[in-house]
C-alpha positions in Angstrom: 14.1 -15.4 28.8 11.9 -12.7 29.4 9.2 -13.7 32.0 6.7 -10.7 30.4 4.3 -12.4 27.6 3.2 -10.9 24.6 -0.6 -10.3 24.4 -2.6 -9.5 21.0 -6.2 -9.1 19.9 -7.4 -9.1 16.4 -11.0 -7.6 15.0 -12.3 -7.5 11.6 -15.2 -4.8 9.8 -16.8 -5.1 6.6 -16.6 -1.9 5.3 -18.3 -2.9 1.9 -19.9 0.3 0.2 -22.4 0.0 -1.3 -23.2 -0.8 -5.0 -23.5 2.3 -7.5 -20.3 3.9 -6.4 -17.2 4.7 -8.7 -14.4 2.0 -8.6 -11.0 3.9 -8.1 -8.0 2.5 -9.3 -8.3 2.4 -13.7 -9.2 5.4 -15.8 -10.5 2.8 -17.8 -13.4 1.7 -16.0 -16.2 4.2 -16.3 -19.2 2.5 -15.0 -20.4 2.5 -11.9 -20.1 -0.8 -9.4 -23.1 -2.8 -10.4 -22.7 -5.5 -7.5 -20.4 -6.5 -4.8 -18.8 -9.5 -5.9 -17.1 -9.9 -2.4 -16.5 -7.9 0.8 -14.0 -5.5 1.7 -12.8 -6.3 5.4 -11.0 -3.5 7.2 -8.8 -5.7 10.2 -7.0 -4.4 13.3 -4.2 -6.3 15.3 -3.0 -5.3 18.6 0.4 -6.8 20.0 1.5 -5.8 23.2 4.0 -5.8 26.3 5.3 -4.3 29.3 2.6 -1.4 29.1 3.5 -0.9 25.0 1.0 -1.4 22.8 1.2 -1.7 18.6 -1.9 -1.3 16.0 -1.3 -3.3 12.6 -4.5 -1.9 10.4 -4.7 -4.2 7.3 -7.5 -3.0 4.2 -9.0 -3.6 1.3 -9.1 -0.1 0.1 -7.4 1.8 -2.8 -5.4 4.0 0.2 -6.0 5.3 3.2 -5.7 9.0 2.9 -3.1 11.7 3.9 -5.4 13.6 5.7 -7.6 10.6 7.3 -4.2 9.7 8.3 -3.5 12.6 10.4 -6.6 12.5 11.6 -6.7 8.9 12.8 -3.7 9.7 14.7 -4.9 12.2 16.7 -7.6 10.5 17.4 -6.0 7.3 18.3 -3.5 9.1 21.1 -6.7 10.6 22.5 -9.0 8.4 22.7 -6.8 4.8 22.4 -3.6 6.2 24.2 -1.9 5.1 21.2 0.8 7.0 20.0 1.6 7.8 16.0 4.4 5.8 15.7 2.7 2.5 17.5 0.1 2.6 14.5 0.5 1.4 11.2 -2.5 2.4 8.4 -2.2 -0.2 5.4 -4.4 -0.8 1.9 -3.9 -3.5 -0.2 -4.4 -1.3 -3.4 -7.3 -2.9 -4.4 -8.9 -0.8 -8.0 -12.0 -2.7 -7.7 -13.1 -0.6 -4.4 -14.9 3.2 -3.7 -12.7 6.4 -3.6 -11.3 7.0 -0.3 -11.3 10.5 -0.6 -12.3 12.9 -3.4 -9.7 13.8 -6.1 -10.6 16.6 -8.4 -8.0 15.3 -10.9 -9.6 12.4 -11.8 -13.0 12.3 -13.4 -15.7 11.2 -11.4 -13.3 10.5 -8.3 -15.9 10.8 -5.7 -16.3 9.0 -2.6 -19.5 7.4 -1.5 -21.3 10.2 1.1 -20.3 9.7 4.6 -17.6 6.7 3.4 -15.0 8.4 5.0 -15.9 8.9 8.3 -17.5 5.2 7.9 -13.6 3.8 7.3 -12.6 6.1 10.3 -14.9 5.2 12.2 -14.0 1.5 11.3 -10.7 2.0 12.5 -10.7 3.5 15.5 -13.7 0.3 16.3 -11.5 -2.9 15.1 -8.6 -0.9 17.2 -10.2 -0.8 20.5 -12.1 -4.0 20.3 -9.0 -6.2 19.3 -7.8 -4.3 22.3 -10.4 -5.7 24.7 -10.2 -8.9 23.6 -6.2 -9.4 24.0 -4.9 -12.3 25.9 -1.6 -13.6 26.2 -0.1 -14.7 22.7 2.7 -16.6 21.1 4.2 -14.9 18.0 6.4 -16.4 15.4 8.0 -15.2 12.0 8.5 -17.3 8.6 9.2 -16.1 5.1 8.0 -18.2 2.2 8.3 -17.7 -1.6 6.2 -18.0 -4.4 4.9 -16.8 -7.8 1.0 -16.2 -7.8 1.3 -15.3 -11.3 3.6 -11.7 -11.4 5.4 -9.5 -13.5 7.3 -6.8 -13.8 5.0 -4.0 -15.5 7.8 -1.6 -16.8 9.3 -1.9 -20.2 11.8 0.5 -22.2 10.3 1.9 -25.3 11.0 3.9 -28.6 12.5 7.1 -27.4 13.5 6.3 -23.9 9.9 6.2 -22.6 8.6 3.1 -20.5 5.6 1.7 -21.7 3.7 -0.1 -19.4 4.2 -4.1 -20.7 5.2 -7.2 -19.7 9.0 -7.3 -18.6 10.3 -10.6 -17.6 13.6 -9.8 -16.9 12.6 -7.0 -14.5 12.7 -7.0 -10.7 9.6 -8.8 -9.0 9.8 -9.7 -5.2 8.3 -13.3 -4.8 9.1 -13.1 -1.0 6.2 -14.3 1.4 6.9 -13.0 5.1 4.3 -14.2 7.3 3.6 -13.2 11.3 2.0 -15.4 13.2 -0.3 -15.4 16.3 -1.3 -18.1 18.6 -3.4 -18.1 21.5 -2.1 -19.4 24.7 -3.5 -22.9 23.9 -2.0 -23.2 20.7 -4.4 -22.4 18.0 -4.5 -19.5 15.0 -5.6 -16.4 16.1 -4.1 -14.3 13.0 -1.7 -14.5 10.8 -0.2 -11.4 8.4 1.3 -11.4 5.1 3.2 -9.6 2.5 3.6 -9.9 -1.0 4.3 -7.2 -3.3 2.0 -7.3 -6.9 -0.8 -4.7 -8.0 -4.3 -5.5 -7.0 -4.9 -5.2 -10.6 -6.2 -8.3 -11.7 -9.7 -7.6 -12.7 -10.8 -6.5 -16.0 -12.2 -3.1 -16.6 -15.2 -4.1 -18.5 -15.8 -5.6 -14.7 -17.6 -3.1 -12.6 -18.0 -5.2 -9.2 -16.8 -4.9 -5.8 -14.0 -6.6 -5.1 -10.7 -7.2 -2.7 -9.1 -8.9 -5.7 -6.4 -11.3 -4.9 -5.4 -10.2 -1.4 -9.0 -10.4 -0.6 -9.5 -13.7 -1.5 -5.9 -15.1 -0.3 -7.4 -13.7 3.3 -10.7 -15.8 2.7 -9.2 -18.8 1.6 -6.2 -19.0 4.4 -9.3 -18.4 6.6 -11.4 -21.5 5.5 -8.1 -23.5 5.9 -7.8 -22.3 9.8 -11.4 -21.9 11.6 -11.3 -19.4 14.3 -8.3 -17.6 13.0 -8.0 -13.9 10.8 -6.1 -13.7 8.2 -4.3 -10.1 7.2 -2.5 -9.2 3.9 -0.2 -6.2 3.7 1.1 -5.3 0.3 4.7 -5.0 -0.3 7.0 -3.3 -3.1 4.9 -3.2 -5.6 4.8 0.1 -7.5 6.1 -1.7 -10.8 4.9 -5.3 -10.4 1.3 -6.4 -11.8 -0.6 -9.7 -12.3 0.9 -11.3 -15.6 -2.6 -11.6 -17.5 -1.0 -11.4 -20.9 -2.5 -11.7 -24.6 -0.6 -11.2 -27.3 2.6 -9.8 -25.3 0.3 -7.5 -23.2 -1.5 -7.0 -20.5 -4.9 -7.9 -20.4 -7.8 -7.9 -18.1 -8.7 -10.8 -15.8 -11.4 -12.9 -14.3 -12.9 -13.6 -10.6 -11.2 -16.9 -11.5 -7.7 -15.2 -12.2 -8.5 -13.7 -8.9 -9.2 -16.8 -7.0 -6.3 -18.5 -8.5 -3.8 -16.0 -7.4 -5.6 -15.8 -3.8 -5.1 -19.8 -3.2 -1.3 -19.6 -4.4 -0.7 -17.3 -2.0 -2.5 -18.7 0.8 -0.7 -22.0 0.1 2.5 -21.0 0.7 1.5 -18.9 3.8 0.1 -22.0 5.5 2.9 -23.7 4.7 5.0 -20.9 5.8 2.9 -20.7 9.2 3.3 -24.3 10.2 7.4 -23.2 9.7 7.7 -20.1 11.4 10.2 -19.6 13.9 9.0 -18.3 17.2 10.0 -14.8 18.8 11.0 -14.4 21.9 9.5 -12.1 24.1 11.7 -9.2 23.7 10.5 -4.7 23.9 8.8 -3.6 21.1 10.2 -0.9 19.4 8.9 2.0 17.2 10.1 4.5 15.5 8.3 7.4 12.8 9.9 9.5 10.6 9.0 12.1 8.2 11.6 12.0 5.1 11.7 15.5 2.4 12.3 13.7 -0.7 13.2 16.7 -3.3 11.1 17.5 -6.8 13.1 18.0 -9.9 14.6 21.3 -10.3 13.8 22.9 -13.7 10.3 21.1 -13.8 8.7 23.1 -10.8 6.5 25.9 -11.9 7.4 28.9 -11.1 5.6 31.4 -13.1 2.7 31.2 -15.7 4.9 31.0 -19.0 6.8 27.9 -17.7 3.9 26.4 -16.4 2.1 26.8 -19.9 5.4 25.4 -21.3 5.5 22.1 -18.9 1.8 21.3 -19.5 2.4 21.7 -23.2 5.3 19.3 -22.8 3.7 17.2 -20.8 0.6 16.6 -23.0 2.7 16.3 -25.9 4.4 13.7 -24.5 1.6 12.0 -22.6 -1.7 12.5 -24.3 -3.8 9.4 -22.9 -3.2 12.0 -19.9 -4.3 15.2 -20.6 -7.1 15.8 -18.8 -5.0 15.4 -15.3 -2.1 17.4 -16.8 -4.9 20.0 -17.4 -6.1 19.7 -14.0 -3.2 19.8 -12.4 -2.2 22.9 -14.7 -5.1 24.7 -13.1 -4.3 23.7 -9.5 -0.9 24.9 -10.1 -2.2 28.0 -11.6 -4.3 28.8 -9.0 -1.5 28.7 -6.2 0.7 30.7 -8.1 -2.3 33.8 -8.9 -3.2 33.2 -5.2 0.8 33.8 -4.0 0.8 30.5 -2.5 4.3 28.6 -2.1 4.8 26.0 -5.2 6.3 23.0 -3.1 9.6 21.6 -4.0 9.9 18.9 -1.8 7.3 15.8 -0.6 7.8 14.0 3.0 7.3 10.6 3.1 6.7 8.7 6.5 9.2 5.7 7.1 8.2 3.9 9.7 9.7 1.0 12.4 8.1 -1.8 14.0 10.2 -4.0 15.9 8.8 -7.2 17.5 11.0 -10.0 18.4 13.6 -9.0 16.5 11.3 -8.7 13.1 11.4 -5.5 11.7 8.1 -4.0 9.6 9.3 -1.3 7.2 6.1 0.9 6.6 6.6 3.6 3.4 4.0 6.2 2.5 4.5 5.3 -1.1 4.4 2.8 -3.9 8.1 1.4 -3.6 9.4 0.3 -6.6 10.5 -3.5 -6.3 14.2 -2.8 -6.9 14.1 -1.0 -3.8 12.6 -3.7 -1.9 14.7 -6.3 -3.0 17.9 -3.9 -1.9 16.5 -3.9 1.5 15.8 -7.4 1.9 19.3 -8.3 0.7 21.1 -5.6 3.3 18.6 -6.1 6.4 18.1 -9.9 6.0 15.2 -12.6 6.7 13.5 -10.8 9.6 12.4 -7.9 8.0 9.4 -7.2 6.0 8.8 -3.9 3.7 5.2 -2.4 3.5 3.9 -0.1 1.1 0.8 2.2 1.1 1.3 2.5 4.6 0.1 5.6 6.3 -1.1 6.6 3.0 0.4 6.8 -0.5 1.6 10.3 -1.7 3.8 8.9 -4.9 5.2 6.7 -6.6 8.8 5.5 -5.5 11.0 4.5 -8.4 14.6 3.9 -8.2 17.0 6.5 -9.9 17.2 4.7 -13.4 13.5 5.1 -14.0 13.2 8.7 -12.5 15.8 9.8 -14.9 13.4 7.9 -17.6 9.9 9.1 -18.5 6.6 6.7 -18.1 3.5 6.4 -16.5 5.1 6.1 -13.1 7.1 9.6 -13.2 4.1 11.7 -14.6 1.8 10.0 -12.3 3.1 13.7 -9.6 0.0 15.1 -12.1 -2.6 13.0 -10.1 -1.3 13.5 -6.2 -0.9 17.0 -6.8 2.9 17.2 -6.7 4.3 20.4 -8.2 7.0 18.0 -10.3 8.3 14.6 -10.5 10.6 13.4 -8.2 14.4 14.3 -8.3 16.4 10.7 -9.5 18.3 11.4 -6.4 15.2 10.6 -4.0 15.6 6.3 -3.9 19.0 6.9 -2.7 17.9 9.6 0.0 14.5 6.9 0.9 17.1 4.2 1.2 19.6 5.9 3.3 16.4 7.1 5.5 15.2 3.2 6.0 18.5 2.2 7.1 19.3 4.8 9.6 15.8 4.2 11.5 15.9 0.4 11.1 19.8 0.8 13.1 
C-alpha cells in the first residue's frame, strides 16, 4: 500500500437570507418568506494527496449559477490554487430558499441585494478554512438503499402530453451512496450523501425558509454523530418528487413531511456509514469536460414570423405558462433585431472525481432518473451521479420524453434556451459520461 495518507478538512456557513425575500423554486408561491423555519448551511470538504487537492461544495440553495460558476473558478485557481476541475459546486434544489441570481423570466425572481457575492464569498471561506484545518484522514465508501417517501413525477396524458402526477411504475433511484471521513483517531469528521428526489416537499401556501429534506437529513445525521458534518448532494432527480398525494395527486406538504423524509434518510446513511468499505490510498483523479448537447432543429427561431408561430404554439399548448413563453419571446426577439447569433446548441459540464477508486459523476443539469439508473447499472457500486453540479442549465430527459411534450421539455422557456433539446442529446450525455469516467 501506498505509504502517502489522505488528508481532508471540512467547514460549514450559514448562509440563511434573510426573511422577506422571494422563495424560488414554485410559480405557485407568491408571498414573500415570512420566517426562517431552519437554516441554510453552505459546506466545503477538502480531500487531499501527494500535493493534489479536491473541493466538494455541498448547498442548500435552489442552484448555484452559471455565471457565479465561472467566476468561482477563477477565483478559486487564483487565490486557492485550485484548479476547475478539482472543484465541484452542488445545490440540493431546495424551492423553499432566495433566488440565486436574477431571472427576468420569472415574476418577481429577484435575489436578496448583495446575496450573491454573500454565497461567493461563502465559498471561497468554507474552501480555504476546511483547507487549514486538514489532517490526515481515513476515507471509506458504502451505498445504502431506501425509500424516504418518492415518486416518479411524470405521467402520459390525453394527447401525448405528460402531466406532472404520480407515476408508480416510473424510474425512481432509491440508491444511498455515502463517503465517509474519519479522523486519524477514528471518529466522524464528515460524511456525504446522495439521493436523487426534488426538494419539493413543502406546500406553497408555506412561505418559510427552509432546506427541506436534505436540510434536515444533514441535521439529524448530525445529532446522531457529535463533532462530525454531514453533506447531502442530490442525485438524478429531474423527474422524481416527494409522493405527497391526495386524491391521486400531488399535494403540498408539512415541516413534518419534511422531517420524516430527513430521518429516513439519515437512517440508512448511518447505517450505511458503520458499513462502508475503506479506500485505499490511491491518486486522485479529475477530469472536466464541456459537452454541446444540440437544440431541436425546426423549433429554433430564426426569424420574426416563426418565432411568432412557436410562441403561439407554445402558449396554445402550455397556457399555465404563458407569461415565460412571452418572456422568452421577447428575449428571442431582441437577439434576432439586435443581429445576435440564436444558439443551437447548450454545453453541459460532466465532471470526474476519482478517489479510491469511487467515482463522483457531476452534471450541470437535472438528469432524469432513467439516466441515472443506466449509469449505475454500467459503472457499478463505486460510483455516484450528482446533479446540479456546477450549475443547472436544463433539464436532462432521456430520448422518450424529449420526443414527448411536458413541463420538463418547455421548461428551455425559463433558462433562456433558444429550443428544447434534440431527443438525441441523453444518448450524446451518456456516451460523454462514459468516455471521461474510462
Amino acid at each position: 500500500m501506498n505509504s502517502k495518507p489522505y488528508f481532508a478538512g471540512v467547514h460549514a456557513v450559514d448562509v440563511t437570507p434573510d426573511p422577506g425575500c422571494r422563495l424560488c423554486g414554485h410559480s405557485a408561491r407568491k408571498a414573500l418568506a415570512k420566517r426562517v423555519h431552519d437554516p441554510l448551511m453552505l459546506k466545503a470538504l477538502v480531500i487531499g494527496r501527494g500535493g493534489k487537492w479536491v473541493a466538494l461544495v455541498s448547498s442548500d440553495l435552489i442552484r448555484i449559477p452559471r455565471p457565479m460558476v465561472q467566476r468561482l473558478r477563477a477565483k478559486a485557481r487564483r487565490r486557492l490554487g485550485l484548479a476547475p476541475d478539482c472543484l465541484l459546486l452542488t445545490s440540493s434544489h431546495t424551492h423553499t430558499g432566495p433566488f440565486t441570481a436574477n431571472e427576468p423570466r420569472t415574476p418577481g425572481g429577484l435575489t436578496p441585494p448583495g446575496y450573491p457575492e454573500r454565497i461567493e464569498s461563502a465559498i471561497l471561506g468554507a474552501i480555504a478554512m476546511a483547507r487549514k484545518t486538514a489532517a490526515p484522514a481515513r476515507l471509506a465508501f458504502g451505498r445504502g438503499r431506501v425509500n424516504i417517501g418518492s415518486v416518479n413525477r411524470r405521467l402520459r396524458g390525453p394527447g401525448g402530453i405528460a402531466v406532472m402526477a404520480p407515476n408508480f411504475d416510473g424510474a425512481k433511484d432509491d440508491g444511498v451512496p455515502v463517503l465517509s471521513v474519519r479522523r486519524a483517531d477514528g471518529s466522524l469528521l464528515a460524511a456525504l450523501a446522495v439521493y436523487a428526489c426534488h426538494p419539493t416537499t413543502i406546500s406553497t401556501d408555506i412561505s418559510e425558509i427552509s432546506g427541506d429534506y436534505p436540510g434536515a437529513f444533514q441535521r439529524a445525521l448530525e445529532s446522531r454523530n457529535p463533532g462530525a458534518i454531514a453533506m447531502f448532494m442530490n442525485g438524478c432527480c429531474g423527474d422524481v418528487r416527494p409522493a405527497i398525494i391526495r386524491n391521486k395527486s400531488f399535494a403540498g406538504g408539512s415541516f413534518a413531511d419534511v422531517a420524516r423524509m430527513g430521518n429516513l434518510l439519515c437512517a440508512e446513511a448511518n447505517r450505511t456509514l458503520k458499513s462502508a468499505a475503506p479506500l485505499n490510498p490511491a491518486p486522485i483523479f479529475t477530469r472536466l469536460r464541456s459537452v454541446r448537447l444540440p437544440l431541436l432543429k425546426g423549433h429554433i427561431p430564426d426569424n420574426a414570423r416563426q418565432l411568432a408561430a412557436l410562441c403561439k404554439a407554445y402558449r396554445a399548448t402550455h397556457p399555465e405558462w404563458s407569461e415565460a413563453i412571452l418572456a422568452w419571446k421577447r428575449e428571442m426577439a431582441a437577439r434576432l433585431r439586435g443581429g445576435g447569433k440564436i444558439p443551437r446548441h447548450v454545453s453541459v459540464d460532466v465532471q470526474c472525481i476519482r478517489i479510491g477508486g469511487v467515482a463522483l459523476l457531476g452534471i450541470s443539469g437535472e438528469v432524469f432518473a432513467e439516466l441515472g439508473l443506466q449509469m449505475n447499472r454500467e459503472y457499478g457500486d463505486r460510483f455516484a451521479t450528482v446533479c446540479l453540479a456546477n450549475g443547472s442549465v436544463a433539464y436532462l430527459p432521456t430520448e422518450e420524453a424529449l420526443a414527448e411534450d411536458g413541463y420538463e421539455r418547455i421548461n428551455f422557456v425559463f433558462r433562456g434556451l433558444s429550443a428544447p433539446l434534440d431527443p438525441c442529446s441523453a444518448s450524446r450525455l451518456l456516451r460523454a459520461a462514459g468516455r471521461i469516467l474510462r
